[in-house]
N, C-alpha and C positions, 0 to 999 in steps of 0.2 A: 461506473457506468458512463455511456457517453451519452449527451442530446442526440449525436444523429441518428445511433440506432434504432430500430422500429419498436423497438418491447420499451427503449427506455421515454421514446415518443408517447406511445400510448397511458405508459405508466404517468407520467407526467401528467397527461389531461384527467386525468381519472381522480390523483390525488395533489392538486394544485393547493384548496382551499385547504384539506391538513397542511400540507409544507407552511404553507401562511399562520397557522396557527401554531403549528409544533416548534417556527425558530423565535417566538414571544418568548419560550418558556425560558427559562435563565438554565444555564449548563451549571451539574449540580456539583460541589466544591468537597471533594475528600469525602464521596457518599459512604457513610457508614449505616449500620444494622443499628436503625434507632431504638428497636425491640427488643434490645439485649441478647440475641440468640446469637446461635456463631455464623460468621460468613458461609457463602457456599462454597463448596468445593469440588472441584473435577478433576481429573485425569485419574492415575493408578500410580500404583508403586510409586519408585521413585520422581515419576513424574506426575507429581501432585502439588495442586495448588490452589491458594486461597484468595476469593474474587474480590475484587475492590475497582467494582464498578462506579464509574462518575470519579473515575481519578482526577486527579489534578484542578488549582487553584484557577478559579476563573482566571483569564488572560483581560487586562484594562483595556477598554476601548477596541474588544473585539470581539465579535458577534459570531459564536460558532455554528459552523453552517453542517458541511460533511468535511468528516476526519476524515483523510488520505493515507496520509504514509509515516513512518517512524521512524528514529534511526537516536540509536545513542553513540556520543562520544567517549573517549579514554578516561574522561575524569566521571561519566557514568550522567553526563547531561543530556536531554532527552529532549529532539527533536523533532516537531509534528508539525506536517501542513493539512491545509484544509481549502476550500473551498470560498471562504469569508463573503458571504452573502449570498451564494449562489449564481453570480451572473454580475454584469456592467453595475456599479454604482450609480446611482441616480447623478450625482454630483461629483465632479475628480474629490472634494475635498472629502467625502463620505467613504471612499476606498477606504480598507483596511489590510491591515497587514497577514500576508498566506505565512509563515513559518510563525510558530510558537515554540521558545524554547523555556526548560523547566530542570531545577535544580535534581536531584536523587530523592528526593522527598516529597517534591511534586508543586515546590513554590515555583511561580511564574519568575522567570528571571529576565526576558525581552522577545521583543518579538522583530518580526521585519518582512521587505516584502510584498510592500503597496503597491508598486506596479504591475504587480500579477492577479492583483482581486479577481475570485471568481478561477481561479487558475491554480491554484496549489493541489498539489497532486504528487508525485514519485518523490523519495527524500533517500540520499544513505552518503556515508561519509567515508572517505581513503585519506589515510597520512601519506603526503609526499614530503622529503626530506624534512622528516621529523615537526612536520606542520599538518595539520588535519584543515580538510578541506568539503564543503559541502558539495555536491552532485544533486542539482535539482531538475526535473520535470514541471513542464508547466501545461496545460493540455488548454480548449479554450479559454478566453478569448484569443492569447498570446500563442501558444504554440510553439514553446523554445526550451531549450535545455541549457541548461546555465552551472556553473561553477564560482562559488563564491568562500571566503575565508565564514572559520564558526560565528561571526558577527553580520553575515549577509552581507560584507564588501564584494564585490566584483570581478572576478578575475576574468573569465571571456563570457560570453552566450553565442548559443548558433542554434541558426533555425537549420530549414530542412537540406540535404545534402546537394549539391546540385550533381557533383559526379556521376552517381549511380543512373540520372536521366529517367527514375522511374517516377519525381512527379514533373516532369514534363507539362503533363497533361494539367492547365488548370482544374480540371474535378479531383484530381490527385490530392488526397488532402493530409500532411504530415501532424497528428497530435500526439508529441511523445507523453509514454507514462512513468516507465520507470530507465536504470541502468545500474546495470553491474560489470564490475570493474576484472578484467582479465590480468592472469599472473604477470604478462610483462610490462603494467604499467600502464596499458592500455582500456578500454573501456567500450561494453558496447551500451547502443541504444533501443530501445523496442519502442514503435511507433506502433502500441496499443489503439488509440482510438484514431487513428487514419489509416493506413493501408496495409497495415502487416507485416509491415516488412522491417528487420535487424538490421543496424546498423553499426560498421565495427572500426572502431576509431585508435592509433595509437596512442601514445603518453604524452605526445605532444599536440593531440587533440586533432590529429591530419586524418579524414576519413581514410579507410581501406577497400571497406566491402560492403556489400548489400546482399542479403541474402531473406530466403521467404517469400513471402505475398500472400494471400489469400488464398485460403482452400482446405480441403480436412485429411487429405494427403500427407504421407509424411516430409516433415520439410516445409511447409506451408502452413499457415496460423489465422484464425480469427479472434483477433482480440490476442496477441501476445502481450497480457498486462504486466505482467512479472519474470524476472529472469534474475538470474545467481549463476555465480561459477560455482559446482561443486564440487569441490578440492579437500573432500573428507579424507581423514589418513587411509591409507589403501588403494587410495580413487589415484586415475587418470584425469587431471583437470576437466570438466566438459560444463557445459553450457547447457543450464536448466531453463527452459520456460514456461511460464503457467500461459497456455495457451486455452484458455477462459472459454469462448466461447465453443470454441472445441472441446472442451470435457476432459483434459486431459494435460497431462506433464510431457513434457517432451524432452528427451538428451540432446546432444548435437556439439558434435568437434568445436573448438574454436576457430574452425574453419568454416563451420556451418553446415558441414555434412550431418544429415540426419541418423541416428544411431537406435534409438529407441523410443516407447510411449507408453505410459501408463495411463490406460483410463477406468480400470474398476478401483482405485483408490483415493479419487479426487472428485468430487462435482462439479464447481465452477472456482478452480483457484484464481487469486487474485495476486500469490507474490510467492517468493522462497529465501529461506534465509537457514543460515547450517552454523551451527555449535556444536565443537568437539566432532561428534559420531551420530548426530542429530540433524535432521531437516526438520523444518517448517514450514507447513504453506495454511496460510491463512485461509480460508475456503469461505467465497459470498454468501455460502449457501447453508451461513449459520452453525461457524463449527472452525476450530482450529486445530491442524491434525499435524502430530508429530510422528515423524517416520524413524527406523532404527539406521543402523550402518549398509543392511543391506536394504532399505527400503520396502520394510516391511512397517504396514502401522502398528505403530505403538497404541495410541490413543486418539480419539478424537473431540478433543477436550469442546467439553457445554454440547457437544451432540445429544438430540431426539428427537428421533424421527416423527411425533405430533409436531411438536414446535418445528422441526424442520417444515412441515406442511402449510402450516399455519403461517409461519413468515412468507412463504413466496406465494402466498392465497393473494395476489394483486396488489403483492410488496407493502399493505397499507401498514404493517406491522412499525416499518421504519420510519415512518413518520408520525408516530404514536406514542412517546413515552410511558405511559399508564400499562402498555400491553407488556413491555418489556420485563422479563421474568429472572430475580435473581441465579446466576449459575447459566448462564444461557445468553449465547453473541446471537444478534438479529446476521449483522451483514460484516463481518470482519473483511476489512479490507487492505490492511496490512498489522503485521508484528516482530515486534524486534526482540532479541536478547538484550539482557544488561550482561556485566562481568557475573552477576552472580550466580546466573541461570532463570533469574524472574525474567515474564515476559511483558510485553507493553505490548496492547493490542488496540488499534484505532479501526473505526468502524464507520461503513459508508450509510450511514443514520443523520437525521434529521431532528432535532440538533443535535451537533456531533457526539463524540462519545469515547472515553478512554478507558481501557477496564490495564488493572494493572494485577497482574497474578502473579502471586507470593509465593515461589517455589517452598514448599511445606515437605515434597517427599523427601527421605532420607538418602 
């Protein structure tokens, strides 16, 4: 969600004093079934799995606020930002650090990232000449997309494009969210909470194109939070994005020609991610749904339509921990594959939240 929109304005005045009490609570460390009964479980068939909500080893000297985005590396280490305090530090020396990284087993292993407090947001990782590199999003305060080594060193950042001339206009406002990486090396950007508009960069990081803006039109996006190339065996490379506030998935050339839209099989997605003959899109709207090769849904894993109602009853769900019900995502707001086929799902909850699902089907 962004501050400036109106639903996430309102929300905010409505459930201030929860946020204030819900990021007290401590994020909980390797939560298990303290009542000896077995985990819950979702999906079907072979896509089935076992929930282990409140993954991961508290992070030292960092105060989880809302989980963003995920991403694992080669050797299976797992990459999450967040949020870290919600907003400016009282004090520069109180910043904390937006990426947390976490071994396969879910021990904290370092974190990084201090000058984006309040800003972590899109995360995902490409090997270039046999180096893996991180691709970050930053959305308020900073407003910048960055590229760093898996240790958070620095290789460039850039803010908003000036080429394309569409924010000219100072009310023009660029907040990118996420970016996925096209076959030749190249990379786009989706300026999710500023103005809608894609942006498509080559391998050496030299803008090309602008395409999109505002509207529910095909070719035009509110809230393009999420985008993937999907490049399933079969497929013609194209360009997926979760086009959120619009309701819907959208195809599109890497040229950015519009091609297609799904909207009776998504609610409010928030990202996409493909394994093998598989998509993924995280859904905000309390639910992670796998699709097949021809984009048909599989499952839509911890979906129920009570609890679907019940979370977006004036969002208060997500800043509640006590309401949160095993087998059941409030607000997924991204998920990644491991090598195994387990997923890592981060959730835009208060305080944050990792569920990590144990692939169980055969």
């Amino acid at each position: 969600m962004n501050d400036s929109h109106p639903d996430r304005r309102a929300f905010l005045k409505t459930t201030a004093a929860a946020m204030a009490a819900a990021t007290a609570r401590p994020f909980a460390i390797h939560a298990q079934d303290k009542s000896g009964t077995k985990l819950p479980i979702v999906g079907t068939g072979e896509h089935t799995y076992e929930c282990h909500h409140g993954w991961g080893e508290a992070p030292p000297k960092v105060k989880w606020f809302e989980t963003h985005g995920c991403a694992v590396d080669k050797d299976g280490f797992i990459y999450i930002t967040h949020r870290a305090g919600g907003g400016h530090p009282a004090k520069p020396e109180d910043a904390q650090d937006t990426t947390v990284v976490y071994d396969p087993a879910g021990k904290f292993v370092r974190s990084f990232g201090k000058a984006f407090h309040g800003g972590g947001h899109g995360i995902d990782i490409r090997e270039d000449n046999g180096q893996e590199f991180l691709y970050l999003s930053y959305m308020f305060p900073v407003n910048v997309i960055q590229k760093t080594d898996l240790k958070g060193e620095e290789v460039w950042r850039k803010e908003k494009p000036p080429e394309p001339h569409v924010y000219d206009d100072p009310k023009a406002r660029f907040s990118p969210t996420n970016i996925a990486f096209a076959p030749d090396g190249g990379f786009f950007v989706a300026d999710g909470y500023g103005s809608n508009y894609i942006h498509r960069y080559d391998k050496d990081g030299k803008w090309l194109k602008t395409f999109g803006g505002t509207g529910d039109e095909k070719g035009k996006f509110k809230t393009p939070h999420g985008l993937w190339i999907d490049a399933r065996p079969g497929r013609e490379p194209m360009l997926v994005v979760a086009d959120r506030a619009n309701h819907r998935l959208q195809y599109l050339t890497l040229d950015g020609e519009p091609v297609s839209m799904d909207t009776a099989n998504v609610s409010f997605p928030a990202h996409v991610e493909t394994r093998s003959e598989i998509m993924m899109v995280p859904d905000l709207h309390a639910r992670v749904s796998l699709f097949d090769k021809d984009n048909k849904v599989i499952t839509h894993l911890g979906y129920d339509a009570d609890w679907t109602k019940e979370v977006l009853d004036g969002f208060k769900v997500r800043v509640d921990p006590t309401r949160w019900k095993p087998g059941r995502f409030v607000h997924p707001h991204d998920a990644c594959f491991d090598k195994a086929g387990n997923i890592i799902v981060a959730e835009w909850v208060v305080p944050g939240r990792l569920t990590f699902l144990r692939k169980v089907g055969a």
